[in-house]
C-alpha positions as CSV (number, residue, x, y, z in Angstrom):
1,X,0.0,0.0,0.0
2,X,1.3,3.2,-0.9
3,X,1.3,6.6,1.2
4,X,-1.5,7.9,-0.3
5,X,-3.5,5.0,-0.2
6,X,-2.8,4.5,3.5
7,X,-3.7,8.1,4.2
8,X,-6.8,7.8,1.9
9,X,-7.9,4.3,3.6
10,X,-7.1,6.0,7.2
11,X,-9.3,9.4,6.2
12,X,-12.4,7.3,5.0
13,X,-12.4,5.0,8.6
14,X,-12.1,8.6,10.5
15,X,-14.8,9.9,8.7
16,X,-17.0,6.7,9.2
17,X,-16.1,6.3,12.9
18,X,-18.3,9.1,14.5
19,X,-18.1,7.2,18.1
20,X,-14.2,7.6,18.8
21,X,-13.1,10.6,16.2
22,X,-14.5,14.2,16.9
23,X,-15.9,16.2,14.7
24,X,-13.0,18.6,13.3
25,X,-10.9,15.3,13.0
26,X,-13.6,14.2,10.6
27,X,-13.2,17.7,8.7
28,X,-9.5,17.6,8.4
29,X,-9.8,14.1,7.1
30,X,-13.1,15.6,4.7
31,X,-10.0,18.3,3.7
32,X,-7.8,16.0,2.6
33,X,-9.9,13.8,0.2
34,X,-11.3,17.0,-1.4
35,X,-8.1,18.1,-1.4
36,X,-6.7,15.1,-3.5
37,X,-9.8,15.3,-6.2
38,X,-9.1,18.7,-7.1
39,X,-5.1,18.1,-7.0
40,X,-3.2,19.4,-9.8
41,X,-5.4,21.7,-11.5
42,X,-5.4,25.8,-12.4
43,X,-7.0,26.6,-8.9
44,X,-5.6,24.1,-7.0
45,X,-2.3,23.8,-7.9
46,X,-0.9,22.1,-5.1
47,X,0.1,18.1,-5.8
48,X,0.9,15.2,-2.9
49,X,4.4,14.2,-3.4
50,X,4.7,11.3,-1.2
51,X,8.5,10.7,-1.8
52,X,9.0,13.7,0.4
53,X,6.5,12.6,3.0
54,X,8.3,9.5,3.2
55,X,11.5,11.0,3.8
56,X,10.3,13.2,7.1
57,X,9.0,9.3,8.2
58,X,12.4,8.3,7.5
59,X,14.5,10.5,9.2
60,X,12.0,10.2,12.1
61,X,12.5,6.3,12.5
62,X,15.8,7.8,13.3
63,X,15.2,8.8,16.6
64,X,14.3,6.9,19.8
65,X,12.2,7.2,23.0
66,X,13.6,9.6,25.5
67,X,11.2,8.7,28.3
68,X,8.4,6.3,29.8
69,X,8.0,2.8,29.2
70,X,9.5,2.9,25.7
71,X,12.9,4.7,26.3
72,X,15.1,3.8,24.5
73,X,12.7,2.1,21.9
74,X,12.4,3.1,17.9
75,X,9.9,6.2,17.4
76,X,7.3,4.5,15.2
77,X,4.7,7.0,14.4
78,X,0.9,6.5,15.4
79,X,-1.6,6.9,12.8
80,X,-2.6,9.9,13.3
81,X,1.1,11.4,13.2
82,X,1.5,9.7,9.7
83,X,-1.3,11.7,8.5
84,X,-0.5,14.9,10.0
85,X,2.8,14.6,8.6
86,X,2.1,13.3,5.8
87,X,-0.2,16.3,5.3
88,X,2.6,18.5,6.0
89,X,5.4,17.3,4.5
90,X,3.5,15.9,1.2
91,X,1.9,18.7,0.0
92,X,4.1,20.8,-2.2
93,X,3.3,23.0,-5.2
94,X,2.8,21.1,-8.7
95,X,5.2,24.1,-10.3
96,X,8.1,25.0,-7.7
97,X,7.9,21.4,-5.5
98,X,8.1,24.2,-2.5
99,X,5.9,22.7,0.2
100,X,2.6,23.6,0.0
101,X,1.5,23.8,4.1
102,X,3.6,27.2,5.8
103,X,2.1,26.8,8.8
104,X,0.1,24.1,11.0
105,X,-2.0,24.2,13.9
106,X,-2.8,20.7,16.2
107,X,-4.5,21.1,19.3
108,X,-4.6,17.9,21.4
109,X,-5.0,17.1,24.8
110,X,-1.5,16.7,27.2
111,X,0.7,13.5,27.0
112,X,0.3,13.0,23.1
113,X,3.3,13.6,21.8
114,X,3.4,16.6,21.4
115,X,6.9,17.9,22.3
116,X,8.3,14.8,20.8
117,X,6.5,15.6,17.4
118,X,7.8,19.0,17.9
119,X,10.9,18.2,18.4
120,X,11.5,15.9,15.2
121,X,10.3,19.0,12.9
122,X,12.6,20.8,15.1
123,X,15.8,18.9,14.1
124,X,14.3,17.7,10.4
125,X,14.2,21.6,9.5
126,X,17.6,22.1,11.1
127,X,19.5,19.1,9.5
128,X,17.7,17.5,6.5
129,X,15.0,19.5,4.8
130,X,18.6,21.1,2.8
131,X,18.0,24.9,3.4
132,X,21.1,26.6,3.7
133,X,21.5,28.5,7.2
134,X,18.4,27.3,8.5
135,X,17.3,29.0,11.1
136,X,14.5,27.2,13.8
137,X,13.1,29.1,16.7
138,X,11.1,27.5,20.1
139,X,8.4,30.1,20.9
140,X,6.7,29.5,24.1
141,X,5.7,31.8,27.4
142,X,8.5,31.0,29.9
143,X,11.9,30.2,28.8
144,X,11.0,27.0,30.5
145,X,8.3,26.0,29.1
146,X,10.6,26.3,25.5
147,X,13.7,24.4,26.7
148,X,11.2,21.3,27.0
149,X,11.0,20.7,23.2
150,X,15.0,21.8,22.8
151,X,15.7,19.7,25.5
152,X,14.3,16.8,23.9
153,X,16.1,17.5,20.5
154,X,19.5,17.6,22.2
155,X,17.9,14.4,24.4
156,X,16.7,12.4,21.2
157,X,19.8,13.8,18.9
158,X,22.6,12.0,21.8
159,X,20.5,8.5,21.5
160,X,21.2,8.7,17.3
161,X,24.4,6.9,16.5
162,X,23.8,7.9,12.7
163,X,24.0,11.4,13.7
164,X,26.8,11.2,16.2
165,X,29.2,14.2,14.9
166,X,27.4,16.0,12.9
167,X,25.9,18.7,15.5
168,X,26.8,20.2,18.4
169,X,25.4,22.3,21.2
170,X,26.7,24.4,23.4
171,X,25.1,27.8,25.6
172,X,21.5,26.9,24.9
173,X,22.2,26.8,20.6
174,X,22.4,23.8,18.7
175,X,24.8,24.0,15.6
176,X,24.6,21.9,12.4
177,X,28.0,22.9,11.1
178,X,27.7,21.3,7.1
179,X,24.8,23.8,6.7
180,X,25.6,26.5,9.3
181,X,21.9,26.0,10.9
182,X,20.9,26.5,14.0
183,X,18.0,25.9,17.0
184,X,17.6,27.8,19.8
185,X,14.5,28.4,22.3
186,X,13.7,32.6,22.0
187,X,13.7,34.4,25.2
188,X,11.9,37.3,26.0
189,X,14.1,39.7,24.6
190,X,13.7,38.0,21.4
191,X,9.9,38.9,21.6
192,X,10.4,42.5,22.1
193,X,11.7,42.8,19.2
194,X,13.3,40.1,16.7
195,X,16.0,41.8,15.6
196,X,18.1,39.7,13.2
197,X,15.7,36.4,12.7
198,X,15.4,35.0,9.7
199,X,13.7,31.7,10.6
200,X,13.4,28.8,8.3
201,X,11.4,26.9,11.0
202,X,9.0,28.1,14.2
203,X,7.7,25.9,16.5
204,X,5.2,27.6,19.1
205,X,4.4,24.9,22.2
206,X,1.3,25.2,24.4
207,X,-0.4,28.4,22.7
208,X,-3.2,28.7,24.6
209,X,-1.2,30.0,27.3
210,X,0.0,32.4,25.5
211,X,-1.0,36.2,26.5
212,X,-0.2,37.4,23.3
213,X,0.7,37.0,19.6
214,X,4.0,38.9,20.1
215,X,6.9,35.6,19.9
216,X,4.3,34.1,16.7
217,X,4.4,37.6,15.1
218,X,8.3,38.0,15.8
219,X,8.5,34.2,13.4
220,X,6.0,35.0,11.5
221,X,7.5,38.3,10.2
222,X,10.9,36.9,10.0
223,X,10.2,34.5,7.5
224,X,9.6,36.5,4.6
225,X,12.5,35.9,3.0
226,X,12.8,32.0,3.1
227,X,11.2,30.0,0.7
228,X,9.6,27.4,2.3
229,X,8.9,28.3,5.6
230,X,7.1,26.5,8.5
231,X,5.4,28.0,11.4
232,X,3.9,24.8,13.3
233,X,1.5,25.5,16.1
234,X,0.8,22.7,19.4
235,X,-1.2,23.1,22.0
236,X,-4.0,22.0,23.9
237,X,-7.0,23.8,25.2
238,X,-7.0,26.6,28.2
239,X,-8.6,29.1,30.0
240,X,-7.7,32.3,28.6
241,X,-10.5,33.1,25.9
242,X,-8.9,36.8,26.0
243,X,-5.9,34.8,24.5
244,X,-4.8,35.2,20.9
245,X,-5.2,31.3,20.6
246,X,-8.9,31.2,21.6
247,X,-9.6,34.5,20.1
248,X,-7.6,34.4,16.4
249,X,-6.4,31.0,16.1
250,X,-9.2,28.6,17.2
251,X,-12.1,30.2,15.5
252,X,-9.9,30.6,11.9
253,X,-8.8,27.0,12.3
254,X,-12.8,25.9,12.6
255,X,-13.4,28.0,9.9
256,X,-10.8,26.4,7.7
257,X,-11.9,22.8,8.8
258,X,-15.5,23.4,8.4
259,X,-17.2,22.3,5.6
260,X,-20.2,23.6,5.2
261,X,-18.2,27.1,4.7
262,X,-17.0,28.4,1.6
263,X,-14.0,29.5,3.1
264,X,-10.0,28.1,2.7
265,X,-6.8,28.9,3.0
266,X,-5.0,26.7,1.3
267,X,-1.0,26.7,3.1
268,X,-2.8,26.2,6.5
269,X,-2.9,22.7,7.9
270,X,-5.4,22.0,11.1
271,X,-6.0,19.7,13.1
272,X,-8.1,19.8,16.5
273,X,-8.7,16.4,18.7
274,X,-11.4,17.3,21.1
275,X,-14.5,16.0,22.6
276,X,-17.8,16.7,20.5
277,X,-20.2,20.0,21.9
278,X,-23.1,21.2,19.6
279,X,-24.1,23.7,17.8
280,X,-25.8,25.5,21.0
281,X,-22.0,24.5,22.6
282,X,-23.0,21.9,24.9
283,X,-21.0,19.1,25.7
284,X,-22.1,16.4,23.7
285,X,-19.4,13.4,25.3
286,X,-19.6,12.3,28.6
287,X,-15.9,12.7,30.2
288,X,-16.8,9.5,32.1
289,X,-16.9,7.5,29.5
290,X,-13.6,5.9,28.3
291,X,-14.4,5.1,24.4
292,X,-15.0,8.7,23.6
293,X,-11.3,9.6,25.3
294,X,-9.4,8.6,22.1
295,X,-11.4,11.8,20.6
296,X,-9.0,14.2,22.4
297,X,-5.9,11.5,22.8
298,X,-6.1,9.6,19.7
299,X,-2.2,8.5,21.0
300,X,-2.4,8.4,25.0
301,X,-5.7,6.4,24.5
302,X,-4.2,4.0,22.9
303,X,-2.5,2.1,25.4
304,X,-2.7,0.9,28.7
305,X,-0.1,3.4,30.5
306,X,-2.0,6.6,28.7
307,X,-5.6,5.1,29.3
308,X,-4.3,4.4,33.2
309,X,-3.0,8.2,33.7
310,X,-6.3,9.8,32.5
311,X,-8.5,7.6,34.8
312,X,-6.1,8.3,37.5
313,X,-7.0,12.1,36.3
314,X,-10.5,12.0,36.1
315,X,-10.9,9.9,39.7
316,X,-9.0,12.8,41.2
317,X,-11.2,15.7,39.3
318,X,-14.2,14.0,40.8
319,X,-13.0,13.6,44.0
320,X,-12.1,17.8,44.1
321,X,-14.4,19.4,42.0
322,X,-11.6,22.0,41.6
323,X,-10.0,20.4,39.8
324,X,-12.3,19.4,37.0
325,X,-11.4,22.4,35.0
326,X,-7.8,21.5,34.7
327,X,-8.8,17.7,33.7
328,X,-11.0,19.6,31.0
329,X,-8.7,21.5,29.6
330,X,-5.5,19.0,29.5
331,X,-7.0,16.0,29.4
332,X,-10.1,16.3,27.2
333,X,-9.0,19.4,25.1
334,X,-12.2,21.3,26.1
335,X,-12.0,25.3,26.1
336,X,-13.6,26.0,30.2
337,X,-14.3,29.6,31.4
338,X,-11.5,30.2,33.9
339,X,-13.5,30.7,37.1
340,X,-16.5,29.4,38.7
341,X,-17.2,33.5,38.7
342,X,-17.2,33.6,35.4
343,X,-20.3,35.6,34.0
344,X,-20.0,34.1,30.6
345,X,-19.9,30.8,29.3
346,X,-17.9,31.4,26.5
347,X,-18.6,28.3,24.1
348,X,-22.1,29.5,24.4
349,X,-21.3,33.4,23.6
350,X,-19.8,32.0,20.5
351,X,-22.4,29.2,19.5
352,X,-25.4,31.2,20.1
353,X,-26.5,34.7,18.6
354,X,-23.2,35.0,16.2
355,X,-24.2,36.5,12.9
356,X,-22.1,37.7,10.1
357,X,-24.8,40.2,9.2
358,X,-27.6,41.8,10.6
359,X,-31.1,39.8,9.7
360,X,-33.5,42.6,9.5
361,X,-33.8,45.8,8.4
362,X,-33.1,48.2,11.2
363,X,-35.0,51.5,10.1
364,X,-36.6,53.2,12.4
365,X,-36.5,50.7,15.0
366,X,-35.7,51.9,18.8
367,X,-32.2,51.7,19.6
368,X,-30.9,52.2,22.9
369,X,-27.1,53.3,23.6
370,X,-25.0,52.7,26.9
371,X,-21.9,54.3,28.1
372,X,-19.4,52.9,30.2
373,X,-16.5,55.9,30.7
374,X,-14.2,54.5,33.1
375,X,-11.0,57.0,33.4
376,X,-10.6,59.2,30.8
377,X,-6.6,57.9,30.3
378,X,-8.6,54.3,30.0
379,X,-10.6,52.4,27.4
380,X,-14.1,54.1,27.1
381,X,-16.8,51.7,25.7
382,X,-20.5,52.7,24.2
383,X,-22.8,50.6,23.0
384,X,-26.2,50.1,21.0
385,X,-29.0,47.9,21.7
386,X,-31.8,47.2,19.5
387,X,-34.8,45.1,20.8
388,X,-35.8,42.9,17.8
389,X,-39.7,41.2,18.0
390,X,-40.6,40.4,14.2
391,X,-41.3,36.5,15.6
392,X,-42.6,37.0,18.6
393,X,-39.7,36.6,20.2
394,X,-37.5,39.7,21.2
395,X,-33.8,39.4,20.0
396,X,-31.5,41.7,20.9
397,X,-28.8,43.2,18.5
398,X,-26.0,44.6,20.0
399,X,-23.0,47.0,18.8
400,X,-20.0,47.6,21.1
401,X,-17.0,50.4,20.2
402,X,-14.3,51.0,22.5
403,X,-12.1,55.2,22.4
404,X,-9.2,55.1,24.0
405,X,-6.5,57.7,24.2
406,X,-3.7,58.2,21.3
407,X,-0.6,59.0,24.2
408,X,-1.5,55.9,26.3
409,X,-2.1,53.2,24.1
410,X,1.5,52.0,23.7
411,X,1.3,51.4,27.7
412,X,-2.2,49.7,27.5
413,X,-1.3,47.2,24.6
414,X,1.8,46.3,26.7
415,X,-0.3,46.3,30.6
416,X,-3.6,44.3,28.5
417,X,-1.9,42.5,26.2
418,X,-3.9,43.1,23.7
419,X,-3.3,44.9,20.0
420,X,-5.4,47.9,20.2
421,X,-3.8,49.5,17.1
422,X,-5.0,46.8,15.0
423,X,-8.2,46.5,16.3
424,X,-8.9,50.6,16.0
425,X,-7.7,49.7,12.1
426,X,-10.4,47.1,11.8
427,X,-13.0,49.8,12.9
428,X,-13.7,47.9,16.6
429,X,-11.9,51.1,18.7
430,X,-11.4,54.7,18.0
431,X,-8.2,56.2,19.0
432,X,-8.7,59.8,20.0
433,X,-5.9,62.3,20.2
434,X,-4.1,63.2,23.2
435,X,-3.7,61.5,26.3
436,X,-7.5,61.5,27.7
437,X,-10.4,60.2,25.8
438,X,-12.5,63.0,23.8
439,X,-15.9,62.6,24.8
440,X,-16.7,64.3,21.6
441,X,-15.8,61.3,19.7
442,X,-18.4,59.3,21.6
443,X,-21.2,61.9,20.5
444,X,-20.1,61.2,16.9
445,X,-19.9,57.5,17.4
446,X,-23.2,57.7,18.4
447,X,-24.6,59.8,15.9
448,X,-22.9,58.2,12.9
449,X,-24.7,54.5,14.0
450,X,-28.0,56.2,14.0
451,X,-27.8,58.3,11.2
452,X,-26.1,54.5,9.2
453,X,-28.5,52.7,11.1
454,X,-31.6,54.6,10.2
455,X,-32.7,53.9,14.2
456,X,-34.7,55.7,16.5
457,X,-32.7,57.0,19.1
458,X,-35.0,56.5,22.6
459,X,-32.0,56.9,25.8
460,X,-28.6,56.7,26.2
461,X,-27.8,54.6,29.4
462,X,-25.1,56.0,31.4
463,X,-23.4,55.4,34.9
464,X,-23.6,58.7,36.7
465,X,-19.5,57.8,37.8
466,X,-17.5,60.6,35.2
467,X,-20.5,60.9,33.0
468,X,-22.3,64.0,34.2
469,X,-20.8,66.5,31.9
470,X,-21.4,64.5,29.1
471,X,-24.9,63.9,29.8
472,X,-25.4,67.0,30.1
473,X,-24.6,67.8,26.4
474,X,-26.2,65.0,25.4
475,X,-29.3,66.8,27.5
476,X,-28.4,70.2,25.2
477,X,-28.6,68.3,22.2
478,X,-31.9,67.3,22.8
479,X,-31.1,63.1,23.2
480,X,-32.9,61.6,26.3
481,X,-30.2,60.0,28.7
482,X,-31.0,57.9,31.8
483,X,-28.9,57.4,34.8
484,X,-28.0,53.7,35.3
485,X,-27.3,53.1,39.1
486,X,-24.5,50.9,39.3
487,X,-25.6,48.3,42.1
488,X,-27.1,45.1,43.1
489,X,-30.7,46.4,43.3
490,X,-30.3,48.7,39.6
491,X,-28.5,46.3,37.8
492,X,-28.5,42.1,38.6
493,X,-31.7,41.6,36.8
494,X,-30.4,43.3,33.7
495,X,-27.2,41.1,34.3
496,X,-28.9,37.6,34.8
497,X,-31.3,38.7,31.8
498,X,-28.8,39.0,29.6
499,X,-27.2,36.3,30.3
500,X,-30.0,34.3,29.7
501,X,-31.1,35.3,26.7
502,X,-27.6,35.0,25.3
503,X,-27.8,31.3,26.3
504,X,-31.6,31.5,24.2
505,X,-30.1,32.3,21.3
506,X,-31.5,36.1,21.7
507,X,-28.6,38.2,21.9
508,X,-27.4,39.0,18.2
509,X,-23.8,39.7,17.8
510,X,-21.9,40.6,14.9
511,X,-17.7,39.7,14.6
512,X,-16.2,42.4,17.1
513,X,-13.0,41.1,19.4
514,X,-13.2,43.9,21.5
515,X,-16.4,42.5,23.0
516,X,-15.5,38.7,23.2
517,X,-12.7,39.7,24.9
518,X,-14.4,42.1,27.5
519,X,-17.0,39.5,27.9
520,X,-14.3,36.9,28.4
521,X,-12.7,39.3,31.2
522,X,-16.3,39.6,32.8
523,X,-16.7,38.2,36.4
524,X,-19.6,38.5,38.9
525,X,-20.0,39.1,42.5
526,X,-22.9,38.3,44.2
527,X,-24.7,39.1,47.7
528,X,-26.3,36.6,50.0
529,X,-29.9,36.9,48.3
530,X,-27.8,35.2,45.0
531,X,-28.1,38.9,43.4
532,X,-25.3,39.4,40.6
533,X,-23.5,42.6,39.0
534,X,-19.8,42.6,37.2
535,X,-16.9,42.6,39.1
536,X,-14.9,45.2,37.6
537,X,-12.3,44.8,40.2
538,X,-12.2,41.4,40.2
539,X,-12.5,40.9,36.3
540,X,-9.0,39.3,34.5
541,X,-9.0,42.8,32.4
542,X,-11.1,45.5,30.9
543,X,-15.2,45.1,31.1
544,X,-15.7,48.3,29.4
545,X,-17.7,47.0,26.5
546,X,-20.1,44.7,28.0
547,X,-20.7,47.1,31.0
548,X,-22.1,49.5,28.7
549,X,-24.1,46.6,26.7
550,X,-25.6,45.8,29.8
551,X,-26.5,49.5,30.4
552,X,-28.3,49.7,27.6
553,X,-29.8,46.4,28.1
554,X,-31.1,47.4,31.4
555,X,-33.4,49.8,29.1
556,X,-34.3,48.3,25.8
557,X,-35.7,44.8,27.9
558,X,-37.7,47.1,30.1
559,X,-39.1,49.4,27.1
560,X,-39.3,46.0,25.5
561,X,-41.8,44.3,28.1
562,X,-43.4,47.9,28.5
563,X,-44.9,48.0,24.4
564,X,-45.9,44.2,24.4
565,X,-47.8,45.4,27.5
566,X,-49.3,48.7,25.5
567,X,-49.5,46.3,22.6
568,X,-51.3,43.7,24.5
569,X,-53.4,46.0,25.7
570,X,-54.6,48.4,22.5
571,X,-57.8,47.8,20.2
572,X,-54.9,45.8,17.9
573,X,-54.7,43.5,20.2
574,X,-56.8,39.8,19.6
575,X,-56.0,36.3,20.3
């Protein structure tokens, strides 16, 4: 059987074997059939050359076991690993034979491999892909957390008689001297700036942990001048939905995978083991159950040792409830909200309400606009709210749009972590000169989404802390405003509400990052009668956004419930 018909063969079972492969296995399997129909032609031009496949395999078979029960035994890859990188490695374009796959993403729960995987691309791209000078580059958080996956190169490279004298390492670099490469973990410094990289190869470990995209960026960038380069991505699942890894990478990688979408790009390889959730982003596998396991560890379930370790897990998650979030993550691959405080489950922001454009037409519908304006040197959020009832059912659509202030906004993106600049370029933020937000610009922001809208303007919500001045020439204008109390008895219905109805399906949100990550930041504290409000003090990072979505919330429902009840009520009225 030949490489391709092993990886064809090994695609269809996938496909077939709903029980014990997840969904977005399934699609990158779906990807790679599709893939090979279309191979070859003017808008595909990308061919699978297995000979090159084979060769990774080979130089893998190289190396042995550094740890566990098979240290010091052969690597043989799993079947998953041999269509992974087969995928990778194959794929090259029919003109040039450059490889067709520049970077990869696999996200798969902990003990699978994945520094061991990492590690053999590591030293392949340093020693036998043939670039001259190669340059390969360990991004990860903590220097640490890097050395892992250089630490097993040097670890696997000592235990490879074949390769004895041809590399060398010494003061944290490891020198192939026939084609004066190199491989180094980056350090911090290296983030800050990435002054003189020219990477051939990049190999980012445990993203999700990641605050940033700043080491990615500082490869990414520095490849432009290679030929074939490879920026490979491993991580499992995490906490941090503020992260770049839940918030850029995760969702572009289902997009990619996802069939249904009209929507490629074709030098990205993906894969993603997890257990199933649906649509609405409930969890679909039980995590007692042992045969649906092998969906997020389609290695470590595989064997007795790996099957022993995540029992011996889960027995200690159900024993401390605590935890169960950290079993989630690492063991099952599952994305969990980070506290038990969290006010938003995050799956379910994502799954339910997301729309790529708005479903009705909104002229001269009531809109409703809150204002959250923390310190003027801070990020300033407003926000519309539109009450939606053309089904009987009201849906919600809201608009968030954060100002901050031009002088401060290199210190923010470096306290936040968070690319501001970019954002303000994709129209989510408005940078306003000076160093203090110009209220003005809020005004016009509000103005400009009625007057584009075509919306009737009832209130604009704002909390009375910093916002009397501007609500008093919102007042002189001749715009309504209402005072939203900022407190247990003012605000937790509002805040449960909404929360509820984006869990119904009836809060409509368009793309916007600034939002998911505010509402990922959100956390609640409540009183002894089980009454909620956000926690801005407690909350990872800025609220801004959703605090003035809930302000205007707190309106439009009650305005809502207030016509159905006039409604209800008139001569139109009849059952």
């Amino acid at each position: 059987m030949t490489l391709t018909d092993e990886l064809i063969q090994y695609s269809k079972d996938c496909i077939a074997d709903t029980r014990h492969v997840c969904q977005k296995h399934r699609w990158a399997c779906e990807r790679f059939l599709n893939d090979l129909k279309k191979s070859g032609t003017k808008d595909f031009p990308y061919i699978f050359d297995e000979e090159k496949a084979l060769r990774f395999f080979e130089w893998a078979a190289l190396h042995k076991h550094t740890k566990g029960v098979l240290a010091g035994e052969p690597i043989e890859f799993t079947p998953i690993q041999r269509f992974i990188f087969g995928n990778v490695y194959g794929w090259v374009h029919q003109d040039t034979g450059l490889r067709r796959f520049r970077k990869a993403y696999w996200q798969v729960a902990r003990k699978n491999a994945k520094s061991q995987s990492l590690a053999i691309v590591g030293d392949y791209e340093l020693m036998a892909l043939g670039e001259p000078m190669s340059e390969v580059y360990i991004g990860a958080t903590k220097s640490m957390q890097a050395k892992i996956i250089y630490n097993e190169v040097v670890a696997m490279l000592k235990r490879c008689p074949l390769l004895k004298g041809k590399w060398h390492e010494s003061y944290g670099v490891i020198r192939h001297p026939k084609s004066d490469s190199i491989l180094r973990a980056l350090s911090k410094d290296d983030g800050k700036t990435g002054d003189g990289l020219n990477p051939q190869c990049g190999l980012i470990d445990e993203y999700h942990a990641h605050p940033t995209d700043e080491i990615l960026e500082v490869i990414n960038t520095g490849m432009v001048a290679r030929r074939q380069p490879l920026l490979f991505i491993i991580t499992t699942a995490g906490t941090n939905f503020g992260g770049p890894c839940y918030r850029v990478e995760y969702p572009l990688v289902e997009k990619i995978l996802d069939p249904s979408l009209d929507f490629d790009v074709a030098d990205y390889f993906c894969m993603v083991n997890e257990l199933d959730r649906d649509q609405e982003g409930n969890l679909i596998d039980d995590v007692k159950d042992e045969e649906c396991w092998v969906k997020a560890n389609p290695i470590a379930a595989t064997y007795p040792e790996g099957l022993a370790n995540i029992r011996s897990k889960l027995a200690s998650a159900l024993e401390s409830p605590e935890k169960m979030e950290s079993f989630l993550t690492k063991n099952m691959n599952l994305w969990v909200n980070q506290s038990a405080m969290s006010y938003m489950d995050m799956v379910k922001w994502k799954e339910r309400g997301a729309i790529t454009k708005i479903p009705v037409d909104l002229y001269g519908r009531s809109a409703y606009v809150g204002v959250d304006l923390s310190r003027r040197i801070d990020l300033t959020a407003a926000a519309l709210v539109m009450p939606l009832d053309d089904d009987g059912t009201t849906k919600y659509l809201v608009r968030a749009h954060g100002f901050i202030p031009e002088e401060t906004i290199a210190a923010h993106e470096k306290t936040d972590k968070i690319p501001y600049r970019a954002w303000a370029r994709a129209g989510y933020l408005t940078i306003t000169p000076g160093d203090v937000v110009d209220y003005r610009f809020i005004s016009t922001w509000i103005r400009e989404q009625v007057d584009t809208l075509g919306v009737n303007l009832r209130e604009v919500c704002y909390d009375p802390y910093n916002a009397t001045h501007f609500a008093q020439e919102l007042d002189a204008q001749g715009i309504m405003t209402v005072e939203v109390r900022q407190g247990m008895r003012t605000l937790s219905e509002p805040t449960k509400a909404f929360r509820e109805e984006a869990y119904r399906d009836n809060i409509l949100h368009e793309p916007n990052p600034l939002l998911d990550w505010s509402v990922s930041n959100a956390v609640t504290k409540r009183d002894h009668n089980e009454n909620i409000i956000l926690d801005k003090e407690k909350s990872t990072n800025r609220i801004d956004p959703i605090a003035a979505v809930i302000n205007a919330f707190s309106r439009a429902r009650v305005t809502a419930e207030e016509d159905m009840s006039d409604y209800v009520l008139s001569d139109d009225f009849s059952l």
